[in-house]
N, C-alpha and C positions, 0 to 999 in steps of 0.2 A: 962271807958276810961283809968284811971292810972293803972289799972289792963292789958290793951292791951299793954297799952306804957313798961310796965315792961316785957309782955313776948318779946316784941319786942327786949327789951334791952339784956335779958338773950338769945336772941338767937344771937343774935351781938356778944356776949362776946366770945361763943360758936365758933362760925364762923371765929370767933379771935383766940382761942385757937386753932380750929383747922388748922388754916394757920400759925401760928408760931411753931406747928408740924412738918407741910410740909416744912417749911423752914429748922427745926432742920435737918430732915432727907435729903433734900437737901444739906446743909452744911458736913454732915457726909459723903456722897457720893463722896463728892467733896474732902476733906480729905482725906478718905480714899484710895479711888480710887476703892471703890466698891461700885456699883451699888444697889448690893440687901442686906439692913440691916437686913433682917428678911423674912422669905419664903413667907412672906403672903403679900410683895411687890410683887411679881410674882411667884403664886405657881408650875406654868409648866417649868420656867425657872429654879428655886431653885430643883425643882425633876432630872433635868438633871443633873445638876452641882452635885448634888449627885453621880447621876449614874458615871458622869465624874470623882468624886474622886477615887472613889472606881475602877475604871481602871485606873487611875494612879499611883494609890497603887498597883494595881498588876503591873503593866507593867515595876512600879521600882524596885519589887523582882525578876521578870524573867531579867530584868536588869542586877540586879547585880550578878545573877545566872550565865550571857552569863561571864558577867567580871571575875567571880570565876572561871567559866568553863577552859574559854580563859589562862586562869595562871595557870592551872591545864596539862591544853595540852600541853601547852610551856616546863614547866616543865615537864612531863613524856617524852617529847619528847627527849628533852636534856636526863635522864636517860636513855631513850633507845636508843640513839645514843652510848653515853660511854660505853652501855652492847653490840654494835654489833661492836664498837671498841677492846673491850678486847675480844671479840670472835674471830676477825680477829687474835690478835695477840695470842690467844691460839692457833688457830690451824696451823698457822708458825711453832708454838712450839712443838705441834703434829707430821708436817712434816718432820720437825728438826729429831725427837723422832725416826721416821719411819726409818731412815737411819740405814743402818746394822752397818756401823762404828761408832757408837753414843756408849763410854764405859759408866760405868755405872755411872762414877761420871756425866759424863755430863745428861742422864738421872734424877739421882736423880735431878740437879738444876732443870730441866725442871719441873719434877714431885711438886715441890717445887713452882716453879712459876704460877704453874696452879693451886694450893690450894691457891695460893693469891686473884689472878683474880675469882675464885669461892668465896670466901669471901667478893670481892669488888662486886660481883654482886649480892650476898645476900644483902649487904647494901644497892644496888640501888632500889632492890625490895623492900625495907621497908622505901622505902621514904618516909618523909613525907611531907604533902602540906604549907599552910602559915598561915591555923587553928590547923596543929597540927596534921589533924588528915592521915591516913594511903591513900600515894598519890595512889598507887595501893591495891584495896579492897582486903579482902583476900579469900574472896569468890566469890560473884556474886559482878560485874561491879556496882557501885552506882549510879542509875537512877537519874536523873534533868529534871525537869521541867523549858521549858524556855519559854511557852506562853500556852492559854487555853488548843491548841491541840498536841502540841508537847515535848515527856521526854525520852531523851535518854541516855546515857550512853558515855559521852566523853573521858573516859580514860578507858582502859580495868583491868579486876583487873587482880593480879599476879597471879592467873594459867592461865589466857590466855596470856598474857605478858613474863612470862616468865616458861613456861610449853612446850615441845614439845612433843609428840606421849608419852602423859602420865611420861614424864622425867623431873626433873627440871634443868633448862640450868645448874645450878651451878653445882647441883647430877651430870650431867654428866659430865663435868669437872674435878669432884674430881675420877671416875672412870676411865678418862683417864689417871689422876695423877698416878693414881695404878697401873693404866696399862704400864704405861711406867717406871715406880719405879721397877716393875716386867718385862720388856722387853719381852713383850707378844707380838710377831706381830702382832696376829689376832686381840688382844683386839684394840692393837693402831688405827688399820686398821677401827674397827667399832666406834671408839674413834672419827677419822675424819670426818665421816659420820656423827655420831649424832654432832658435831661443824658445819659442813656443813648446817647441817636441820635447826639447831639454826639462825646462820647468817640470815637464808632465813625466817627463823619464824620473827625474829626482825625485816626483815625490813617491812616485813609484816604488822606488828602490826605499825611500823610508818606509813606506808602509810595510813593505815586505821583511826589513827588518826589526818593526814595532810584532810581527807576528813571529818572528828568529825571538825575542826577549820576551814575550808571552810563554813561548815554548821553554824557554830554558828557567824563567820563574817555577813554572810547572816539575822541571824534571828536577830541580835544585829543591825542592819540597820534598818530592819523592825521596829522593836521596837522603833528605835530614830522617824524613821517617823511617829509611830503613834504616840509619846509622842508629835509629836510638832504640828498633827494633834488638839489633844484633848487638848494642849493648849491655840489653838486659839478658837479653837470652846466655852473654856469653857470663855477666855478674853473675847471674842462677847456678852455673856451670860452674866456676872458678870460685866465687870469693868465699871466704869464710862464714859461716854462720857463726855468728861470736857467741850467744844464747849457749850454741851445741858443744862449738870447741871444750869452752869452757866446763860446761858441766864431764864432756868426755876426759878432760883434763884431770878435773878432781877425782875424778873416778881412777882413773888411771895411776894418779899417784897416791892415794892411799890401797891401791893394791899392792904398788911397788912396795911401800913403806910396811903393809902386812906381812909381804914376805920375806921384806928383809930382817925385818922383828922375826920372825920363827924360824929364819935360818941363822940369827945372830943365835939365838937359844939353842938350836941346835949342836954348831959350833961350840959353844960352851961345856959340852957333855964331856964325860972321859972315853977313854977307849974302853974303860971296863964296862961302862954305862952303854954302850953301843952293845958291848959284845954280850952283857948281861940281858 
């Protein structure tokens, strides 16, 4: 009989300890305002919420990819604005050049001006970005990845930017300098041509980058929507219902407190009272 009444006792205690658990982790919920302390409160909710970080993780690097991108485009953009403005005004200066009554002093300034403007477009072509590093690549375009299935190439590197029919805008430039230094007709004549082709290469290469920042607006939307997609979904999943907690709470501690009222009383008895 006191051998019953003792396991009876030990499993009260039990039953106790494990409701002032329940209440711990209760309260913890409710504090924190997350639902799940530990995966093995709900182990197919905690495997999602995983999954969900780890795409939230990526979806902030393609993120901030779109945001680098987007300032990278702006930026080249403005550079090759200012190189198809000094082109327009090289080849005035060309035109200028062309005329049979141009003496040679006036020539040399010309010649002079256009080795400027070829050095300021050298400069433009070695921009660099807000890392530092070379705004136009010197080779191949630098591929970006801005989500699982999409990496493109948002600025073009400097021989496609500033390369035409195998010439560099500036090289030619500086051979129209000569050319008009040495009042070659012919040369100046082919001098305007390749200024010509150039204007027409730049705005090119802007347009096609005005379609690179259309693209990456688009995918930078996408992306805020899925980020606020898998926010909720993962809030649903994780955070507290504080409504629920709460009421689970009060429930839970006046159980506790019930049985620890009838096991105080019980406690109380005698052994004769037990054994009676």
């Amino acid at each position: 009989m006191i051998n019953a009444t003792g396991n009876r006792m030990m499993r009260e205690i039990a039953r106790q300890s494990t409701l002032a658990d329940q209440i711990e982790r209760t309260q913890g919920q409710i504090s924190s305002g997350v639902r799940l302390q530990r995966p093995s409160d709900d182990a197919v909710a905690a495997q999602r919420i995983g999954a969900i970080g780890k795409a939230q993780a990526s979806a902030a690097t393609w993120a901030r990819n779109v945001g680098t991108a987007e300032a990278q485009v702006s930026q080249a953009d403005v550079a090759l604005a200012s190189t198809a403005n000094l082109l327009i005004r090289a080849r005035e200066l060309a035109l200028s050049a062309a005329n049979g009554s141009t003496n040679p002093a006036d020539r040399a300034t010309i010649a002079a001006e256009l080795s400027v403007i070829a050095a300021e477009i050298d400069g433009l072509a070695a921009s660099r970005d807000s890392n530092g590093e070379p705004l136009f690549a010197a080779a191949n375009a630098k591929l970006v990845r801005f989500d699982a299935d999409t990496s493109f190439a948002p600025v073009p590197s400097a021989a496609e930017a500033f390369v035409v029919g195998g010439n560099g805008v500036a090289t030619g430039l500086r051979d129209a300098a000569a050319a008009i230094a040495a009042g070659d007709t012919a040369a100046i004549g082919g001098a305007l041509d390749t200024l010509t082709a150039g204007i027409s290469h730049i705005a090119d290469q802007r347009a096609a980058m005005g379609l690179a920042a259309g693209r990456l607006e688009r995918i930078g939307d996408a992306l805020a929507s899925r980020g606020i997609a898998l926010t909720e979904e993962r809030s649903a999943l994780e955070d507290t219902d504080l409504s629920v907690a709460i009421a689970q709470l009060n429930a839970q501690n006046l159980t506790l407190e019930a049985a620890q009222a009838a096991f105080a009383r019980i406690n109380r008895q005698s052994l004769f009272d037990i054994l009676g």
